[in-house]
DRENGU-19830 format. One record per residue (C-alpha): y, z, x. Coordinates in steps of 0.2 Angstrom, whole numbers, plus 5000, padded with zeros to 4 digits. Each point is the difference from the previous one (the first is absolute). Layout:
BEGIN
YZX
...
END
This chain:
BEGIN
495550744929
498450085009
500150005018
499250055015
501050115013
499350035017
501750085003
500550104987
501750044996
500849835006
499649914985
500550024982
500249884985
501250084986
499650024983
501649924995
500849825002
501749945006
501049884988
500649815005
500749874987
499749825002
501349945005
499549805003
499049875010
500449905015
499049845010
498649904995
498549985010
498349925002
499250135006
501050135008
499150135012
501250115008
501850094998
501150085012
502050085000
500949985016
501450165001
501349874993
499149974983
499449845006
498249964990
498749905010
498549944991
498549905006
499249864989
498149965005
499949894987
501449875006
499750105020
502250035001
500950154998
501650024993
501450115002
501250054987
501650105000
500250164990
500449884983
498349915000
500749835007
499249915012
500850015017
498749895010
498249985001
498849955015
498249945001
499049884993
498049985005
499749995017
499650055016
501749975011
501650105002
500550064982
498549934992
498750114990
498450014996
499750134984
501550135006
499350164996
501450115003
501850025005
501050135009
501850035001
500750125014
501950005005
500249845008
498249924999
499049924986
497950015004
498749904991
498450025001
499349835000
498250024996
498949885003
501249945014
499350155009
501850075005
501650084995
501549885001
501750095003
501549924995
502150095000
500650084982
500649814995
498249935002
500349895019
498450015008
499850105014
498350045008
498450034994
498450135004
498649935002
498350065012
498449954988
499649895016
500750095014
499150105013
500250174996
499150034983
500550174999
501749934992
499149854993
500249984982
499749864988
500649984980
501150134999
500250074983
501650105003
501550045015
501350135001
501150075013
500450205005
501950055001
499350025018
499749814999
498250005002
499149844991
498350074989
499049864997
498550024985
498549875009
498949964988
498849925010
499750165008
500550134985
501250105012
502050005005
500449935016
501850075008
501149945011
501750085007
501749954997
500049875018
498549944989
498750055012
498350084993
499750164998
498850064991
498649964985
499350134990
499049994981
498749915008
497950045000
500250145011
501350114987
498650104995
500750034982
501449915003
499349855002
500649864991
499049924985
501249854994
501750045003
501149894990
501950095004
500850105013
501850074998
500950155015
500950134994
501650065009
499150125012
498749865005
498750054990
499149854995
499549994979
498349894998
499549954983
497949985003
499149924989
501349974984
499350214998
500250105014
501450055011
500050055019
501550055010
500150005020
501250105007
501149855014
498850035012
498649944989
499250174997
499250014983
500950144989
499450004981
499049894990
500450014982
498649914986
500949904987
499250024983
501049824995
499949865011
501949965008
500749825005
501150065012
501050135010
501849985005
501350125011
501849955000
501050175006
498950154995
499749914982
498349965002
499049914984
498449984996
499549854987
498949964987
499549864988
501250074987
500750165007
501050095016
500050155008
501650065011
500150135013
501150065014
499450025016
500850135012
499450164994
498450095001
499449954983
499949824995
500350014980
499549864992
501049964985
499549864986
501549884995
500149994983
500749824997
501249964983
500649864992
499349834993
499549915017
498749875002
498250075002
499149935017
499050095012
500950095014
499649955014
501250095016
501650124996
501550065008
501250154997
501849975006
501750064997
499450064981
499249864995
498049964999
499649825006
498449944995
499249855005
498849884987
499149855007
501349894992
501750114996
501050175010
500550124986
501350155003
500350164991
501250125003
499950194999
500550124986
END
């Protein structure tokens, strides 16, 4: 794979693959969008097809679901993403304009929105994606306005950055944001480039994709990076970021990727309709 460093030395993609076997599917879905792990091995997924999201335990089986299409408390409309931290579940309710917050068991909590506030500094409007630091700071991807909006851990706002005045870090179409342990912040521009802001929203590398990629995912220092039918897996916390392609065995049912998660040996990745698992040589 081709790409362009503007920081040599921090990026690499090996030659050689790591092994997982198939090892089953779980879930079906209309339309699924999203995938995230909580530390306990809970999965959340969010469905725009049916506007819910589901939360199963570490076996697959349905613990509770939340949603339906809307515009009130615990209603969606297209839920584009889904974030697990320690305690709190974030979904990013998309053309809702806001990021609705609810405890691990999926009780509704509070919600983010400022698309019609005052300040438009924190404004944002159809976010495509949310995560949260282990500081506990919010990253919001705004769409409407192709930067990331931030906001601390008593949820006031901090800072945006990505926007027109970036210079070469400008944002073109984000589709994904994911934060690394140390706060850096992994965007995934344009399905074929990848920018990374240090937590303070400094650009620090921008890396050209030769394949275009669905999605970027950080769960510990696992970070993945998916394709239509492939992923790559890296671990962050060191200089160099290797990048490793999964070489992915066994007799499972062919669909296009479209997120991925790496969690306690096991490779979780996300189809529009099904969530298959494979385990680690």
């Amino acid at each position: 794979m081709k790409v362009l460093l503007l920081f040599p030395l921090l990026f690499t993609f090996a030659g050689f693959s790591q092994n997982f076997n198939y090892s089953g599917s779980l879930g079906e879905f209309s339309s699924a969008s999203a995938i995230s792990i909580s530390s306990l091995g809970f999965i959340y997924i969010a469905d725009s097809g049916t506007d819910e999201v589901f939360k199963l335990d570490t076996l697959g089986n349905l613990v509770k679901d939340v949603g339906g299409y809307g515009w009130s408390v615990s209603q969606f409309d297209e839920p584009s993403d889904v974030f697990a931290a320690p305690l709190n579940i974030y979904v990013a309710d998309k053309n809702n304009s806001r990021i609705q917050i609810f405890d691990k068991d999926l009780n509704y909590i509070s919600v983010v929105s400022t698309r019609d506030g005052d300040n438009q500094e924190a404004a944002f409007g159809y976010p495509l994606s949310c995560a949260v630091s282990n500081q506990g700071d919010l990253f919001i991807l705004d769409s409407e306005n192709n930067r990331i909006i931030k906001f601390d851990v008593l949820g006031r706002f901090n800072q945006n950055f990505g926007g027109f005045d970036a210079g070469v870090y400008t944002l073109i179409k984000p589709v994904k944001l994911a934060v690394a342990g140390n706060g850096s912040v992994f965007i995934l521009d344009d399905n074929k480039l990848l920018k990374i802001f240090d937590a303070f929203g400094n650009g620090i590398i921008i890396v050209k994709l030769e394949t275009e990629f669905n999605d970027i995912d950080i769960m510990f220092n696992n970070v993945t990076l998916t394709a239509n039918d492939y992923v790559l897996l890296a671990k962050t916390g060191s200089e160099r970021l290797e990048f490793k392609r999964v070489e992915l065995k066994g007799d499972f049912p062919k669909s296009d990727f479209v997120s991925s998660v790496f969690y306690n040996n096991r490779l979780y990745i996300l189809t529009s309709t099904f969530l298959m698992v494979f385990v680690q040589e």
